[in-house]
C-alpha angles and dihedrals in degrees: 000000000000115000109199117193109211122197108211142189080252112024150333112287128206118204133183135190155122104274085197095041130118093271141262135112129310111252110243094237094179144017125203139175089012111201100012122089118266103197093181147013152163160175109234096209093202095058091017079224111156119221131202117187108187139175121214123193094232099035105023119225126340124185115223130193138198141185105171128050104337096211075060125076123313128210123229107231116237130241097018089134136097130251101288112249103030121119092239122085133191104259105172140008098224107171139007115193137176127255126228085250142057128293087354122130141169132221129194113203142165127300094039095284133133136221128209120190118190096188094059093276105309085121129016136200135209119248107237102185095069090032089060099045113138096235102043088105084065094052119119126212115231121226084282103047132269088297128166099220105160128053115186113192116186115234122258089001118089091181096068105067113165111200123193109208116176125263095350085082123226128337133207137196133179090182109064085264104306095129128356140200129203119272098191109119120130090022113129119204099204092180090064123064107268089238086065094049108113119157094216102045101025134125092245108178110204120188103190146341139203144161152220117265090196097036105030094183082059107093132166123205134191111210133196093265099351143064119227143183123193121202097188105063091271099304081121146356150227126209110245100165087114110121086025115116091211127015085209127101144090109228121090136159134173124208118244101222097049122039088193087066126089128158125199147171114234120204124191108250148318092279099033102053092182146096120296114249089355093275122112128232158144126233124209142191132200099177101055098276096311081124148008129218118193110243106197116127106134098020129111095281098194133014093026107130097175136163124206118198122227098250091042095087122079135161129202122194125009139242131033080334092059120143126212122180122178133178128211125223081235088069097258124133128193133192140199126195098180100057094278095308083125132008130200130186118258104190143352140200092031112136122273102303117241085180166338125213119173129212 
């Protein structure tokens, strides 16, 4: 049984189900928040903690936690706020992600800043290595804010963390985040005038990040407009968007088992945040981005303009058993259970989907 937490336009939402049953729909097994924005959750499948971040418009945005019935009472995690009497304010929880120890997570959050927890995510602390960069001043926000939306750990090594901020670029750090350096070579910011484009100072609006469980030094990225790998643990990257009907998008996940396997979901352009053609799908590689191949058995064919926000795609195994899971913005979720061979919808008419996470 596969429990996916969605964050929604109105609540949190909890779904169970069988991703190589028969078919039909998951079962909605919990509601939470109902009526706010949950930008992100999920299910930390160590602990089995939940987690809620949420933004209200009176009070911005509040992490919550539960271990116990989640239609009960929630706790408000400690320490997610910013230094008192700066300019700059917290204006969105992005991302929570989990550490290569214990009771350590990681949480990404706009402007451009990054959480750790060491209790499983009752308090939190800002990391002040990447809030007292130099050239933070300098740092633009993309269309969707300075926000910190992927966090990369490195398997067995709690000291190499890689952070995405857009549109600051990629960040690096060797020393568990006490101090970073730019991993941006290689990256090309077709929206800015070639003679502007410097790797170190440049606008470089990254959508999302992962990396490979089995070959760390393996990372995909999904650019805003470019797809890139990096085989050097993001010190630089190659463009791998050809195949692809559009280089455009935000989802991205990598499967576990094989670091030559990446799966996204393409949209058509800046300005045209939907599906190409009409028709949705899911393009996957299995050498690394030297090629594409459409996924789309079981998915709206024709007349299916759908967005797909950057946090709304999740996996949950690896292999041939892979599972994929993706919400639409539309309030559609979709599910595979073969690694993306064949797709069915797993619900419909639930609000704009933030997110999916699967556990």
């Amino acid at each position: 049984m596969t429990e996916l937490a969605v964050g929604t336009k109105k609540g949190l939402f909890l779904l169970e189900g069988d991703a190589t049953g028969g078919g039909g729909e998951f079962g909605i097994s919990a509601r939470a928040f109902a009526g706010e924005p949950v930008d992100y959750a999920l299910r930390e499948t160590r602990s089995g903690r939940l987690f809620a971040a949420t933004t209200s418009p009176f009070y911005g945005p509040k992490l919550f936690y539960t271990d116990a019935d989640p239609a009960g009472e929630w706790q408000q995690a400690t320490g997610v706020e910013l230094p008192a009497g700066g300019e700059q304010t917290l204006a969105r929880i992005w991302v929570i992600a989990a550490g290569e120890t214990p009771g350590t997570l990681y949480m990404g959050a706009d402007p451009g800043v990054l959480f750790e927890s060491h209790d499983n995510g009752s308090s939190w602390q800002l990391n002040s290595g990447l809030w007292n960069e130099p050239s933070r001043p300098d740092w633009q926000p993309g269309g969707g804010g300075l926000c910190l939306h992927s966090i990369c750990t490195w398997p067995g090594d709690p000291q190499r963390l890689a952070v995405a901020i857009s549109a600051a670029g990629m960040w690096l750090s060797d020393d568990g985040g006490a101090s970073w350096r730019r991993g941006n070579r290689g990256l090309n910011p077709r929206y800015l005038p070639e003679a502007d484009i410097d790797p170190e100072t440049s606008a470089l609006c990254v959508h999302h990040v992962e990396r490979s469980r089995t070959r760390p030094e393996r990372m995909f990225m999904q650019f805003h407009g470019g797809v890139y790998r990096s085989d050097d643990a993001g010190e630089s990257w190659t463009p791998i968007g050809d195949g692809l009907p559009s280089d455009f998008g935000f989802p991205l996940k990598v499967d576990p088992a094989d670091p030559e396997s990446a799966y996204l979901i393409p949209l058509v352009a800046d300005m045209d945040r939907v599906m190409p053609d009409g028709r949705v799908r899911v393009y996957e590689t299995r050498d690394g981005g030297a090629s594409w191949t459409p996924r789309g058995d079981g998915l709206p064919a024709q007349h299916a303009y759908l967005t797909v926000l950057r946090q709304a795609f999740a996996s949950r195994g690896s292999g041939p058993g892979l599972e994929l899971y993706f919400g639409a913005t539309s309030g559609e979720l979709f599910g595979s259970g073969d690694a993306g061979a064949s797709w069915r919808t797993l619900a419909q008419r639930l609000p704009p989907v933030f997110s999916v996470a699967a556990a």
